[in-house]
N, C-alpha and C positions, 0 to 999 in steps of 0.2 A: 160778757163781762163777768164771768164767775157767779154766775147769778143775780148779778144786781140789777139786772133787766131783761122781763120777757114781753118777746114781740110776738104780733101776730103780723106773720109775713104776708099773707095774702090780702088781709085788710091794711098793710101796710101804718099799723100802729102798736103805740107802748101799751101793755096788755096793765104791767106793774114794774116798780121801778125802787131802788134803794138809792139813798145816797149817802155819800160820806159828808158831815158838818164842815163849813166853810173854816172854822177857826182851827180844827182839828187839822183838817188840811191844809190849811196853810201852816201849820207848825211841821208833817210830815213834809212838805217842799222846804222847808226854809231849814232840815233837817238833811234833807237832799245837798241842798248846794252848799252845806258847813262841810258834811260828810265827801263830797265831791260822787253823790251819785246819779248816774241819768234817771229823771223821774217824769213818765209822759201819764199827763192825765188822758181818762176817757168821759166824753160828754155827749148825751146824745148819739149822733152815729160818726162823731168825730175822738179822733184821742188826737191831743195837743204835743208837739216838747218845743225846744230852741236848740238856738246854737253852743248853751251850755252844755246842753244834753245828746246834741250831736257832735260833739268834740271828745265827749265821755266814751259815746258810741265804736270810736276807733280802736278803743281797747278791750270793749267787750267780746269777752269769747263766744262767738256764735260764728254761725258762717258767715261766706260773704251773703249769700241768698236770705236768712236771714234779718242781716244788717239792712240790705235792699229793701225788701220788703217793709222794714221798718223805715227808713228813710222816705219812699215812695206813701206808706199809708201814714204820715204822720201831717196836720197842717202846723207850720209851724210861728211859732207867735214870738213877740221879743222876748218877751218873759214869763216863765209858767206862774210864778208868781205873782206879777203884775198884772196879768189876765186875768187870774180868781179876783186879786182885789179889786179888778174895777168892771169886768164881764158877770160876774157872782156864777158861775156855773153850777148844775147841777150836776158833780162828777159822781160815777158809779166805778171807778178803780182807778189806780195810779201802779201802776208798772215798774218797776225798778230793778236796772239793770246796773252792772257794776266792774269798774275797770277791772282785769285780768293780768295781774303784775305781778313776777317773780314767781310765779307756781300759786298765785294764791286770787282770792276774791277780795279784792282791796274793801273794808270796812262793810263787809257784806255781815258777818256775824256780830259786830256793834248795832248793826240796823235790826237785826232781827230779833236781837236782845231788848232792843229797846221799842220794840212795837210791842212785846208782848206786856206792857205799861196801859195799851189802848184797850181796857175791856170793847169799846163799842166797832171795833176794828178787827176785822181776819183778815192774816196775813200768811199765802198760799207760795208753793211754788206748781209755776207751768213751764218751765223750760228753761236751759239755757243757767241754769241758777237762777235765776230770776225773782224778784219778792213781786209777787202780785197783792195791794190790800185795797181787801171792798170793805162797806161798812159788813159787820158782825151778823145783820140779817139778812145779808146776801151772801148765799151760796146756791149751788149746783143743788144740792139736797132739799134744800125751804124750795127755790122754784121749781123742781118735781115735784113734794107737795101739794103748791098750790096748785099745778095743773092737772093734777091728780083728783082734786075737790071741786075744780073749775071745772073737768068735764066729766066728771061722778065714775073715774076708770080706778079700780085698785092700784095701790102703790106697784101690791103684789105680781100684776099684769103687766110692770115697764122692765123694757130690757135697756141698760145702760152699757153705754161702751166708754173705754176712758185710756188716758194713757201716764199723765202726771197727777202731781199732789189735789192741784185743785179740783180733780173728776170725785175726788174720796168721799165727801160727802153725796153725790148722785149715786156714785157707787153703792154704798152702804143702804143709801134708801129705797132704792129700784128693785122689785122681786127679784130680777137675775140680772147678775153684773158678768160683763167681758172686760179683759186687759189686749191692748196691741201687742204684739209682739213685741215691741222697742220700748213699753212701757216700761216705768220703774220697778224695780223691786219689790216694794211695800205694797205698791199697785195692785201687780201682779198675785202677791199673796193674799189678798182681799177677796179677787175675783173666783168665780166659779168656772169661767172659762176664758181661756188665753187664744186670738187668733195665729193662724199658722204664717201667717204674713202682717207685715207692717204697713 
């Protein structure tokens, strides 16, 4: 989730964790459904949406494999905002995807204008156009850090690989960074090395 939780897979537990404030987040959903954009939270090892958010889905430009994918990994509840109000979830990201009409990203740059309102809020892209927002102390970057302290290894010593916006802060912190091949642009101009395949 963009940093906002690192596991330890073999002990099969949350090592550290961020999260986004309940009141905040429900302003960023209740922001979603004015705006008409699909917004699935992540909680734990689930991420939430609905039928609102899967109806939004039909028009967002990704693939179909994509779209699947999302459909398939999402469980789905009546209301993502009725869920926070009355579940209180600990969400670590909220994902926002956005209808694709007339050549353009329907209210995609009203939202991104107006997150940057959230000091306590980073808000990424990882694909697809996509707005990914964790809380501000989770990123890719802080949880290299911390695991960097955690097991006493230099920053200098991690090799990161990355491919969209939200890898930039791991990137930047990692003694050597790589880009994919299908990577962004900006990506790509960060890294010291680009692989030959994607």
């Amino acid at each position: 989730a963009n940093g906002a939780s690192l596991y330890d897979v073999k002990k099969k537990r949350l090592i550290k964790a961020e999260f986004i404030e309940k009141d905040i987040l429900l302003e960023i959903v209740s922001l979603c459904e004015k705006y008409e954009i699909m917004s699935d939270i992540f909680s734990g090892d689930y991420a939430y949406t609905d039928d609102r958010c899967l109806d939004i889905l039909k028009d967002v430009n990704a693939s179909l494999a994509v779209k699947n994918y999302i459909k398939q990994s999402r469980k789905k509840v009546d209301s993502i905002k009725k869920f926070i109000e009355e579940k209180n979830p600990d969400v670590q990201k909220i994902t926002m995807n956005f209808r694709y009409l007339d050549g353009e990203y329907k209210n995609r740059e009203k939202m991104a204008e107006t997150l940057k309102k959230y000091d306590m809020l980073t808000a990424v892209t990882g694909g697809a156009n996509n707005i990914e927002v964790t809380s501000s102390k989770a990123t890719k970057g802080n949880c290299l850090r911390y695991i960097s302290k955690m097991l006493g290894i230099s920053l200098e010593d991690f090799f990161a690989i990355g491919d969209t916006e939200n890898d930039i802060s791991m990137l930047e912190t990692a003694g050597q960074s790589c880009a994919m091949k299908n990577a962004d642009e900006n990506v790509k101009k960060l890294c010291k090395y680009v692989t030959e395949k994607d």
